[in-house]
C-alpha positions as a Markdown table, in Angstrom:
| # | Residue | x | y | z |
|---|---|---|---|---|
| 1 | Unk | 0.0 | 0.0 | 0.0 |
| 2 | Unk | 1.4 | 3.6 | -0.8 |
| 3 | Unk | 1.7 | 6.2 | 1.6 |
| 4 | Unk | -0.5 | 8.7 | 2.2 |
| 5 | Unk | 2.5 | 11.2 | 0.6 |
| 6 | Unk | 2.2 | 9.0 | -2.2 |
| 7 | Unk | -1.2 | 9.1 | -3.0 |
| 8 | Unk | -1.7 | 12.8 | -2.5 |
| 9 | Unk | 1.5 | 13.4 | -5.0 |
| 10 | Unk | 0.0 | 10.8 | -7.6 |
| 11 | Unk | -3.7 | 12.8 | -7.3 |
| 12 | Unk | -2.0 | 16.0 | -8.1 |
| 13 | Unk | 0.0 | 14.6 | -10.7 |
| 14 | Unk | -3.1 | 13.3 | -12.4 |
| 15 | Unk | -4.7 | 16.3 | -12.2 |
| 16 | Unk | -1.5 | 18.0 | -13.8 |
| 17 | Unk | -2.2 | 15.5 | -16.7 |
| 18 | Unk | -5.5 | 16.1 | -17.4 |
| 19 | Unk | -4.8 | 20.0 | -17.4 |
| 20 | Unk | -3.2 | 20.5 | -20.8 |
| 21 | Unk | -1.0 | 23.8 | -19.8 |
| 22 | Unk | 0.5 | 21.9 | -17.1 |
| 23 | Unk | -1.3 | 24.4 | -14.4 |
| 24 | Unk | -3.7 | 23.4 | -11.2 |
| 25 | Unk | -4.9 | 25.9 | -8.6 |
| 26 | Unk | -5.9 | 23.7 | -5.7 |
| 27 | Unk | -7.2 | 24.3 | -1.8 |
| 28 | Unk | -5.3 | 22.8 | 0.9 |
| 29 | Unk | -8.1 | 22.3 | 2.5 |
| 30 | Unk | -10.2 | 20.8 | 0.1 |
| 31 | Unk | -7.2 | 18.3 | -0.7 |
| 32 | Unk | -6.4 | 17.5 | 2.9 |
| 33 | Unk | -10.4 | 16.5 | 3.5 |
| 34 | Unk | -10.5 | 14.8 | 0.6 |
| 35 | Unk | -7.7 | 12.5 | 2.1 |
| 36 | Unk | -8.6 | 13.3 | 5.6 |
| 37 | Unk | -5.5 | 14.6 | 6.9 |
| 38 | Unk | -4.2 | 18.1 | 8.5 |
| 39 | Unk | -3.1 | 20.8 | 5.5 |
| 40 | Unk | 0.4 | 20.5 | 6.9 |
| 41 | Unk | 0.8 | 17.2 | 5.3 |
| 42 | Unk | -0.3 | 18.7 | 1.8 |
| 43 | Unk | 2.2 | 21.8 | 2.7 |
| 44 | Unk | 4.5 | 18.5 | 3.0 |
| 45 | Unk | 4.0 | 16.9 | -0.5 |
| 46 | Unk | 4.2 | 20.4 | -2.0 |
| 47 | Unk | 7.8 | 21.2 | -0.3 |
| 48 | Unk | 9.3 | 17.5 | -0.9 |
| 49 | Unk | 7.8 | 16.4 | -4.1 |
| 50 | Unk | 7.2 | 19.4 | -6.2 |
| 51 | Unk | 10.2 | 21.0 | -6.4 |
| 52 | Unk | 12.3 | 22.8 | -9.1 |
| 53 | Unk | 14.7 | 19.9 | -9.5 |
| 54 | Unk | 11.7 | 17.6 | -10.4 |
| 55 | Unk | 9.7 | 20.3 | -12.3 |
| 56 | Unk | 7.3 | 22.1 | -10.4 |
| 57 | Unk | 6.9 | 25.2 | -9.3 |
| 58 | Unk | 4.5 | 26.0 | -6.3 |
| 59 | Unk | 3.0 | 29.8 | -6.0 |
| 60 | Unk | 0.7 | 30.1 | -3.3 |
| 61 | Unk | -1.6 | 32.7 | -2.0 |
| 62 | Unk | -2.9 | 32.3 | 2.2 |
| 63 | Unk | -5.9 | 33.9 | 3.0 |
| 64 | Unk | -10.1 | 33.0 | 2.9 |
| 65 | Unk | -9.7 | 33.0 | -1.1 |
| 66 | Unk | -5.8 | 31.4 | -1.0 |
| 67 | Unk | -5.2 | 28.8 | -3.6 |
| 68 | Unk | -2.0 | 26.7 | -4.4 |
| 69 | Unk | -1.1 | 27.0 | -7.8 |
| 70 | Unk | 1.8 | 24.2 | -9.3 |
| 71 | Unk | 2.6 | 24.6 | -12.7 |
| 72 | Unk | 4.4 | 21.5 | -14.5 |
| 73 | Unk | 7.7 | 23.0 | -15.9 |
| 74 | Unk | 8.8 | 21.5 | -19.2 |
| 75 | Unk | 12.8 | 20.7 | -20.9 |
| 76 | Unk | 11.8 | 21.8 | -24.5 |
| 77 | Unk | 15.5 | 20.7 | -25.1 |
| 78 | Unk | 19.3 | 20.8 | -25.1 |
| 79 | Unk | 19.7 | 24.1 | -23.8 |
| 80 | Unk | 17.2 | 23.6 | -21.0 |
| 81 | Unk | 18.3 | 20.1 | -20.0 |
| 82 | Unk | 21.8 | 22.2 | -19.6 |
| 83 | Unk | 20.8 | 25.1 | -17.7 |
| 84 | Unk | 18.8 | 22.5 | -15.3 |
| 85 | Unk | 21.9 | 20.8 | -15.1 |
| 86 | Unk | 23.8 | 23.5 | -14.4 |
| 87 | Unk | 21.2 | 25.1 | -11.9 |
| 88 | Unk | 20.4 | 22.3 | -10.0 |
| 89 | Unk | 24.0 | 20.9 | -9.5 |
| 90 | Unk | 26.0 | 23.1 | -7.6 |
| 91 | Unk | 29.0 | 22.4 | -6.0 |
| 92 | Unk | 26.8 | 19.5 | -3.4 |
| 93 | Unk | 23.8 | 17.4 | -3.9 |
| 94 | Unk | 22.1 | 15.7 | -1.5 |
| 95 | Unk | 20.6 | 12.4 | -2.3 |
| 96 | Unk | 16.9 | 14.1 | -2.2 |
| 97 | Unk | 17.5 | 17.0 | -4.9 |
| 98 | Unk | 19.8 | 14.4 | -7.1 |
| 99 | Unk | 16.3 | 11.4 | -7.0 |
| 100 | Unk | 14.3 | 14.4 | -7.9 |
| 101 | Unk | 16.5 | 15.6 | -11.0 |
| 102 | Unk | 16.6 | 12.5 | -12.2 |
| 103 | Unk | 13.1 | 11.6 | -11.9 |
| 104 | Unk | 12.1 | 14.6 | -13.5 |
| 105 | Unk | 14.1 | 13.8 | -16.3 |
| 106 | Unk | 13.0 | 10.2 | -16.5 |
| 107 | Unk | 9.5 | 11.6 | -17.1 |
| 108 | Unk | 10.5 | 13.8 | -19.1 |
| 109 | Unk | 11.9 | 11.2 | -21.4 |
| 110 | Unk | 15.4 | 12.2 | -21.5 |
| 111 | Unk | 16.4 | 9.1 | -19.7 |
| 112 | Unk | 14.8 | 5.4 | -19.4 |
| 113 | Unk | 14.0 | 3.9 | -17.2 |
| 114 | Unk | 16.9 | 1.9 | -16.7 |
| 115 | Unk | 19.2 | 4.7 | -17.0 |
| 116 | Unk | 17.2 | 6.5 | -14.3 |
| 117 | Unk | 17.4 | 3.3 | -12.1 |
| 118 | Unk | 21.4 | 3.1 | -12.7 |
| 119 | Unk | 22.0 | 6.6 | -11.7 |
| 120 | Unk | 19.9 | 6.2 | -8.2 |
| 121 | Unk | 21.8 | 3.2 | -7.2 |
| 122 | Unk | 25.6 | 4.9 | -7.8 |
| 123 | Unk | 24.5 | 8.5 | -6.1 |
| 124 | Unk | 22.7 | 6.6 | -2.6 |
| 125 | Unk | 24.5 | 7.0 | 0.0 |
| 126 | Unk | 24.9 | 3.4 | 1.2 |
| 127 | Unk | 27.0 | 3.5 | -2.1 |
| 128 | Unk | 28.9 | 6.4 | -1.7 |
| 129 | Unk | 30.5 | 5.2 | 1.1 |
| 130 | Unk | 32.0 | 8.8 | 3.0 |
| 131 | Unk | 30.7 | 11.1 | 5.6 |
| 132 | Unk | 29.0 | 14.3 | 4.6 |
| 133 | Unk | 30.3 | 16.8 | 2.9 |
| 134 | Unk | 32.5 | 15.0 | 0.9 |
| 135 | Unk | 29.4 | 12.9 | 0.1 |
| 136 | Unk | 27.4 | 15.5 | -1.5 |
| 137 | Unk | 30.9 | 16.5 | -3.5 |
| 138 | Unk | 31.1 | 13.0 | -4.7 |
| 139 | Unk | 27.8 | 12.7 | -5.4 |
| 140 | Unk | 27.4 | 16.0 | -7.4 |
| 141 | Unk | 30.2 | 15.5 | -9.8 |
| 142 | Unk | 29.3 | 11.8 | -10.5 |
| 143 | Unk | 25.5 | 13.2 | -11.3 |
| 144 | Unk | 27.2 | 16.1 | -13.7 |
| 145 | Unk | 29.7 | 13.4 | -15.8 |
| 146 | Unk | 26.4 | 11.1 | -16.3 |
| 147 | Unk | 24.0 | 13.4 | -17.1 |
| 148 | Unk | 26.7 | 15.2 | -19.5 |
| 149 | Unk | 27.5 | 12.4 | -21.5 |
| 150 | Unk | 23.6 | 11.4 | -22.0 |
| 151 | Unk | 23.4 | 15.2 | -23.2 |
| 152 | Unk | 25.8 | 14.3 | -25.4 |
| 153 | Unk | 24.8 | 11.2 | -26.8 |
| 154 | Unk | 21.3 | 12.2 | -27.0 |
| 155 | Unk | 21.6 | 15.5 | -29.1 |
């Protein structure tokens, strides 16, 4: 069974779908009844799961009319796969923001799933095998040489 973050990210996702310009405007409220939970567990799934790394960006407006907007951001191609690359890896990565690139670009289609699944397992951090920072540096310049040389053999 998923978790209850799950759910509530694959409800919003499939409403993201079904909206053809990528854009929802949603009521925390509404959304935590409908899974009868507190809003700060919707405030949650926004923060962790809908992030620039994997795509999203979240504007919201508090108040008796507030709404949360989350607009699907789209690669339209090699420059933009770039300048995500270059934005979203800085000098450290945790293991969070690197998942999150990747599965971005996964759904996306700029990687398979097999790719995606090979560059999870080499940037965990039961394989990277050294204490934090040096961690995050490791992890950041083996996420930079793959997703370089799939930029380069894919356009």
């Amino acid at each position: 069974m998923h978790s209850l973050v799950d759910r509530i990210e694959q409800y919003l996702k499939e409403l993201l779908k079904k909206n053809n310009k990528g854009v929802i405007e949603i009521r925390r409220t509404e959304i935590a009844r409908k899974f009868q939970c507190v809003p700060s567990q919707i405030n949650y799934v926004l923060s962790t799961r809908f992030t620039l790394e994997q795509g999203y960006m979240v504007e919201s407006r508090r108040g008796g009319g507030g709404y949360v907007r989350i607009i699907r951001l789209k690669l339209a191609g090699e420059k933009e796969f770039r300048k995500l690359i270059d934005n979203s890896l800085g000098k450290m990565v945790s293991q969070q923001v690197g998942e999150g690139l990747i599965n971005r670009l996964q759904e996306e289609g700029f990687l398979t799933e097999r790719e995606g699944a090979l560059m999870r397992a080499v940037i965990k951090r039961e394989t990277l095998l050294l204490s934090l920072p040096e961690r995050d540096l490791v992890r950041s310049s083996i996420l930079r040489a793959m997703l370089l040389t799939i930029l380069r053999d894919n356009f």
